[in-house]
N, C-alpha and C positions, 0 to 999 in steps of 0.2 A: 504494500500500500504506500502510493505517496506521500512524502511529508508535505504538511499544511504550506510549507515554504513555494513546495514547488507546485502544489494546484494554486497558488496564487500566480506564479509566474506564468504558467501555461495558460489561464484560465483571463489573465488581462493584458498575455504577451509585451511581460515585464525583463527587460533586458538583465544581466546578470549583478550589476552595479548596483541597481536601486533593492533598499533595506527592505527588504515586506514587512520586515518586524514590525517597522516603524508607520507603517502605511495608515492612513482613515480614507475614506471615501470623497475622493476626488480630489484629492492630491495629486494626483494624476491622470495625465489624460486621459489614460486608458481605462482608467476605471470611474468611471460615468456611467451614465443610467443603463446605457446596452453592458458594457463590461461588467455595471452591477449583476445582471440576468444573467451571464456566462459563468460569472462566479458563482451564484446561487447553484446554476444546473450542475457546475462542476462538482461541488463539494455534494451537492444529492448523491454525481452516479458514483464518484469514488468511496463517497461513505458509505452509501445505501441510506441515505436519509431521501424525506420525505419534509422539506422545513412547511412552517406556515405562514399567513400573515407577517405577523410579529417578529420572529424570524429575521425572514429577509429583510423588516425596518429595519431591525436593531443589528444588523449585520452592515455593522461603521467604520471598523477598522480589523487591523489583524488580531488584536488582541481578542475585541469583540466575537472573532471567528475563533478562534479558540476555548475560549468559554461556552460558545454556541454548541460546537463539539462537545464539549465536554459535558456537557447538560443532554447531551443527547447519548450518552453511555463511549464516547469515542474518546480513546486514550491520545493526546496531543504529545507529539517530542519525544 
């Protein structure tokens, strides 16, 4: 299974340089409304989640994605 590092980079075709640790939602170009949905559907199909609403709001930064995980039974790191 990928680490959370690298569905972020495949998932907003984040060049190798930039921190994802550090990331929130729209700090970057790439990750805007459509990269927000790419990130959503990526972390469903490599986790097997199914997010909700709420979810994908509060899905702000990386950190945020990792607690999301983790609330969802998914071991992070």
């Amino acid at each position: 299974m990928p680490q959370l590092d690298e569905v972020f980079r495949s998932a907003l075709e984040l060049p190798p340089d930039v921190d994802v640790t550090t990331l929130t939602y729209g700090d970057h170009a790439h990750w805007d409304s459509v990269g927000h949905m790419v990130l959503v559907t990526e972390l469903e199909d490599v986790y097997g989640l199914m997010l909700d609403t709420d979810d994908v709001l509060n899905l702000s930064s990386f950190d945020a994605a990792t607690a999301l995980l983790e609330k969802h039974g998914v071991v992070v790191g």
